[in-house]
VEXGU-803968 format. One record per residue (C-alpha): residue number from 1; residue in one letter; chain; x, y, z. Coordinates in steps of 0.1 Angstrom, whole numbers, plus 5000, padded with zeros to 4 digits. Layout:
! residues N
+-----+-----+-------+------+------+------+
:   n : res : chain :   px :   py :   pz :
+-----+-----+-------+------+------+------+
: NUM :   a :     A :    X :    Y :    Z :
...
+-----+-----+-------+------+------+------+
***
This chain:
! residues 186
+-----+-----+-------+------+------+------+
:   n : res : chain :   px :   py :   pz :
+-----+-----+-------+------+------+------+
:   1 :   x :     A : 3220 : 3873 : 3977 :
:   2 :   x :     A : 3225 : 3839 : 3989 :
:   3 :   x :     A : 3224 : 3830 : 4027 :
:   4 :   x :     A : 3262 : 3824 : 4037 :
:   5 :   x :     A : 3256 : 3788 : 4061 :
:   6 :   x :     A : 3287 : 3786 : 4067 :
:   7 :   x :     A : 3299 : 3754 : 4086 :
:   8 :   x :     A : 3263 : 3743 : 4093 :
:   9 :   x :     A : 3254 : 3709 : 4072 :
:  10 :   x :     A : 3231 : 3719 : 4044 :
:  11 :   x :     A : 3206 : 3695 : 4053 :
:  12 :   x :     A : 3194 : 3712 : 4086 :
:  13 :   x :     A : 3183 : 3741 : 4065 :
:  14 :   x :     A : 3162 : 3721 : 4033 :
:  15 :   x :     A : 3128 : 3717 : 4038 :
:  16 :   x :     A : 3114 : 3685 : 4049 :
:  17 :   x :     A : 3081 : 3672 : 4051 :
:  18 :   x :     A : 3046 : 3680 : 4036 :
:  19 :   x :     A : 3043 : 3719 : 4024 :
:  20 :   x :     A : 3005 : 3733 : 4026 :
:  21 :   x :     A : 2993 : 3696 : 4018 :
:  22 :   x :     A : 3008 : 3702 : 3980 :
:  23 :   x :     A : 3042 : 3691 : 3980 :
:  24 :   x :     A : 3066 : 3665 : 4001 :
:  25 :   x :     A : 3104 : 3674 : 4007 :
:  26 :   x :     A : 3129 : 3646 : 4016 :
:  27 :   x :     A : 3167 : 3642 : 4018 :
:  28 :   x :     A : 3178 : 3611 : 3993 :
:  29 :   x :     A : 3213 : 3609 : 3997 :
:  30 :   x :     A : 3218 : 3645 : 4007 :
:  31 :   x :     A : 3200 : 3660 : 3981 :
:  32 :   x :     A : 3168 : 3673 : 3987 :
:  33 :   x :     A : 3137 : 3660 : 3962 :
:  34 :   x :     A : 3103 : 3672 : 3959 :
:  35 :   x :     A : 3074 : 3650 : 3950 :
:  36 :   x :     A : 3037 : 3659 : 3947 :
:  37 :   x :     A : 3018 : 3658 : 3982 :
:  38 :   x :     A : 2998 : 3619 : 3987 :
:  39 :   x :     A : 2983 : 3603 : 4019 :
:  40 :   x :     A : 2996 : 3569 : 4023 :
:  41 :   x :     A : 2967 : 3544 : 4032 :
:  42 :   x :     A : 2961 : 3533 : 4068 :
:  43 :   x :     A : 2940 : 3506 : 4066 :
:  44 :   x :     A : 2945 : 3494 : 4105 :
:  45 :   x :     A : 2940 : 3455 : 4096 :
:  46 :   x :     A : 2948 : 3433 : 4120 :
:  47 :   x :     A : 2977 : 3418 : 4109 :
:  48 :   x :     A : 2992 : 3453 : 4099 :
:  49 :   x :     A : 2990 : 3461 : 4135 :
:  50 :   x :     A : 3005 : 3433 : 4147 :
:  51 :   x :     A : 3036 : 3441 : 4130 :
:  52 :   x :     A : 3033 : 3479 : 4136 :
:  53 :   x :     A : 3031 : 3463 : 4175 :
:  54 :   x :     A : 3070 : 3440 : 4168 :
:  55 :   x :     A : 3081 : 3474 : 4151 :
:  56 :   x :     A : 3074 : 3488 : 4185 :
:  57 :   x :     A : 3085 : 3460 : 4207 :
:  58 :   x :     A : 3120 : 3462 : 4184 :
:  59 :   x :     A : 3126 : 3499 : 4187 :
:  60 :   x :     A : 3125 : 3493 : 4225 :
:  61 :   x :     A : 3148 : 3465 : 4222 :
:  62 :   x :     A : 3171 : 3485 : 4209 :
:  63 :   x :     A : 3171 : 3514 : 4226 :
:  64 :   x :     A : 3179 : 3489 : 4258 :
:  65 :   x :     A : 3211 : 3479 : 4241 :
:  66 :   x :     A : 3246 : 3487 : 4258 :
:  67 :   x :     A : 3264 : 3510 : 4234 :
:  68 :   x :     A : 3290 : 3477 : 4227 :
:  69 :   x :     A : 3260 : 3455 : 4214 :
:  70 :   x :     A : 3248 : 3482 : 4194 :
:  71 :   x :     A : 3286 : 3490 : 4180 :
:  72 :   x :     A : 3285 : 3452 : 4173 :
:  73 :   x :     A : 3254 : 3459 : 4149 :
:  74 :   x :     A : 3268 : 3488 : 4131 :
:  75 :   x :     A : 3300 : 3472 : 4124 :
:  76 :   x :     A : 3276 : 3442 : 4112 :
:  77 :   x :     A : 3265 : 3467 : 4084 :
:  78 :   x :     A : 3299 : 3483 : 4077 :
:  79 :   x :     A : 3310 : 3452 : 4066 :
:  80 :   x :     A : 3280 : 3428 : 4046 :
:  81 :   x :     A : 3255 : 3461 : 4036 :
:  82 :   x :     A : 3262 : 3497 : 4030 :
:  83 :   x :     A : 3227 : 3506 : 4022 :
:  84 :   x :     A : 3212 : 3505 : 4058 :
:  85 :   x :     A : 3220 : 3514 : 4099 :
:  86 :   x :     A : 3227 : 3489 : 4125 :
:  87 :   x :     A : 3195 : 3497 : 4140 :
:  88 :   x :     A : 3176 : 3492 : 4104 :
:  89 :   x :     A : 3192 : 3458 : 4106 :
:  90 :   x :     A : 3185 : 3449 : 4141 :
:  91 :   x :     A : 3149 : 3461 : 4137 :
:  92 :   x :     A : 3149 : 3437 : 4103 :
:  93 :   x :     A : 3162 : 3406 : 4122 :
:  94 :   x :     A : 3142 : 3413 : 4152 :
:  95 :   x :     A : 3111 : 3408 : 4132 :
:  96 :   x :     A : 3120 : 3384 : 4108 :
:  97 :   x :     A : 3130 : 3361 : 4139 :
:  98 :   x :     A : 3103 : 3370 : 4162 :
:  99 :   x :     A : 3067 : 3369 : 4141 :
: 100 :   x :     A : 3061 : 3337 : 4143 :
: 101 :   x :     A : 3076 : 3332 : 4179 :
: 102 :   x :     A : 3066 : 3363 : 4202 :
: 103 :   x :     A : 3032 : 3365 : 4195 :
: 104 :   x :     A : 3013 : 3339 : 4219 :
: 105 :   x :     A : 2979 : 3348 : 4206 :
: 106 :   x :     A : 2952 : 3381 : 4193 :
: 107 :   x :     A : 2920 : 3382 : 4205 :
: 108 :   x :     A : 2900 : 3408 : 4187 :
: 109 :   x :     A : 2869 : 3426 : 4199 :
: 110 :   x :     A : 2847 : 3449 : 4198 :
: 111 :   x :     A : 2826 : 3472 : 4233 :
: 112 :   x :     A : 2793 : 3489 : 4227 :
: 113 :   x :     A : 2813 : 3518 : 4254 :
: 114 :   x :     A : 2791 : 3548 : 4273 :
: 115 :   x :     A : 2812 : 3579 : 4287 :
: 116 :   x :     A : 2833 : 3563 : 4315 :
: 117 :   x :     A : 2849 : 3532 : 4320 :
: 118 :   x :     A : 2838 : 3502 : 4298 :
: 119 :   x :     A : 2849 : 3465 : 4303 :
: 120 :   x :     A : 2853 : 3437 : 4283 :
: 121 :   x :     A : 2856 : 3400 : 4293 :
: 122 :   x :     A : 2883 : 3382 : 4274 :
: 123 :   x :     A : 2903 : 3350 : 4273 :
: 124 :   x :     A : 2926 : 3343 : 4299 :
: 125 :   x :     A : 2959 : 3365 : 4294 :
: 126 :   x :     A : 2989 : 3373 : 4311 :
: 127 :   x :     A : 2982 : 3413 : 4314 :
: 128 :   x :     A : 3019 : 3420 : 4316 :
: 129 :   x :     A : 3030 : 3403 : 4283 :
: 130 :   x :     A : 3002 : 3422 : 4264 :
: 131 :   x :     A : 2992 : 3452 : 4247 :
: 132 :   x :     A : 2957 : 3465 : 4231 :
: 133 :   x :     A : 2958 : 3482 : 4198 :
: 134 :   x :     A : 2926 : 3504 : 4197 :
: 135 :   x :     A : 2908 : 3509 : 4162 :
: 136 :   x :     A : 2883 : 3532 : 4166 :
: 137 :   x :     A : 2903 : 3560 : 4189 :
: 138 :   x :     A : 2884 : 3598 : 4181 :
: 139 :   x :     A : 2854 : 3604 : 4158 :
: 140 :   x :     A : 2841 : 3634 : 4149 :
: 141 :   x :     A : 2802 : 3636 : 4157 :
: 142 :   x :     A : 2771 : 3658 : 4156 :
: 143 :   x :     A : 2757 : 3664 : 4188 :
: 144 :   x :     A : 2729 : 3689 : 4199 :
: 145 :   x :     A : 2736 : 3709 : 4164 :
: 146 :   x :     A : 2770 : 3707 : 4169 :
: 147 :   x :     A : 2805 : 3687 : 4158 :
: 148 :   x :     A : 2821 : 3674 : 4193 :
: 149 :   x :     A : 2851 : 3648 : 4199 :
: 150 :   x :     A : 2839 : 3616 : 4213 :
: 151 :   x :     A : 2865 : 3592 : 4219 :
: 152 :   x :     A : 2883 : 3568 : 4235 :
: 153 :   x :     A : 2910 : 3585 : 4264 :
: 154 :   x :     A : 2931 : 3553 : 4274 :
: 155 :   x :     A : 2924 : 3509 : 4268 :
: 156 :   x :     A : 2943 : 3485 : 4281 :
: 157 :   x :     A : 2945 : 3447 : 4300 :
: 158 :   x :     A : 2923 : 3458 : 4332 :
: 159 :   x :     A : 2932 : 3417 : 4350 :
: 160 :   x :     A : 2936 : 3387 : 4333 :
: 161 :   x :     A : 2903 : 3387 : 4318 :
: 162 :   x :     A : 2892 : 3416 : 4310 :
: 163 :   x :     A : 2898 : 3447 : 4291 :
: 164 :   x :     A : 2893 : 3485 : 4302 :
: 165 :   x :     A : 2883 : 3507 : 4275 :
: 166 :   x :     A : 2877 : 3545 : 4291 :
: 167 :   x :     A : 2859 : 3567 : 4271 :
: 168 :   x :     A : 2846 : 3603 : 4266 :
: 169 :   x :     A : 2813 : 3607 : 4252 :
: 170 :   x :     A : 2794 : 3644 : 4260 :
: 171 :   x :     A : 2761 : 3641 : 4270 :
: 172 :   x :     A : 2737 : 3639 : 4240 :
: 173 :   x :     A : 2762 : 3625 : 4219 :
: 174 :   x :     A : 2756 : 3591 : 4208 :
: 175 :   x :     A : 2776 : 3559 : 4222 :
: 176 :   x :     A : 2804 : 3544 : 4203 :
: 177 :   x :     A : 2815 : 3507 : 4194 :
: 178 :   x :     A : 2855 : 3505 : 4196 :
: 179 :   x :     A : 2869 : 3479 : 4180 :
: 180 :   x :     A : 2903 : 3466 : 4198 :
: 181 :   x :     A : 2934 : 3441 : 4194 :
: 182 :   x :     A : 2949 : 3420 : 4222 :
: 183 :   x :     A : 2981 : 3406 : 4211 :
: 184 :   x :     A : 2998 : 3386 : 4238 :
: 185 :   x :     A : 3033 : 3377 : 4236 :
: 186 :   x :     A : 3053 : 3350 : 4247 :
+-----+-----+-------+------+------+------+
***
């Protein structure tokens, strides 16, 4: 016997997401589709994480928008393109305008880091207009016969010229290089 939903919007109740690692459900257009199970890529190349870092700077954006400004973006849509939010299209803009200008500059490095705090001298930056993007975060590792974490806990702009990279690394396990991303912005 079917289960009677009643009022209740027949998306809440389809599956979504990845089932036991072999199958994806999503909602296309309110109808649910099924495709076999796949592990996008995550490369973590610089560039990509530069624009997974204006992705993050635009979602904030938004979310500091009066309800009027972001009424004025989803009317935007309503009227020139029916295939996306006003927040897809202030996300899109945001980005399109602001690659070239808000990033100042990206210093990559890389720490040889022990358990603890580790710092790292770098060019002269302005520590609030910045953010790190760490590469190596957790590893898996054998240590005294057995797997442990070892991994970084929290990085960020320590002062103007250097960045703090803290770390937790069990005795006997072997130290770690972590490989990070300033990007300032203007």
């Amino acid at each position: 016997m079917p289960l009677d939903t009643g009022d209740l919007d027949k998306t809440v109740l389809s599956p979504r997401g990845a089932i036991a690692k072999e199958w994806i459900f999503k909602i296309v257009n309110g109808e649910v589709i099924r495709m076999a199970y796949y592990s996008p890529d995550n490369p973590k190349a610089p560039g990509q994480q530069v624009m997974r870092s204006l992705l993050a700077c635009a979602t904030r954006s938004w979310k500091h928008l009066t309800d009027g400004e972001k009424e004025e973006w989803r009317e935007k849509v309503r009227r020139y393109f029916r295939c996306m939010t006003g927040f897809n299209l202030y996300v899109s803009e945001y980005i399109n305008a602001g690659v070239e200008m808000a990033v100042k500059q990206i210093i990559p490095g890389t720490k040889h880091c022990v358990d603890g705090l580790n710092d790292d001298p770098i060019a002269t930056v302005d520590p609030a207009r910045c953010i790190v993007i760490c590469q190596e975060a957790r590893s898996l590792v054998m240590c005294d016969e057995n797997w442990t974490w070892v991994g970084v806990i929290a990085v960020g702009v320590l002062d103007a010229n250097t960045v703090r990279i803290i770390c937790t690394i069990p005795e006997g396990c072997p130290e770690m290089d972590v490989g990070y991303l300033v990007v300032e912005f203007v």
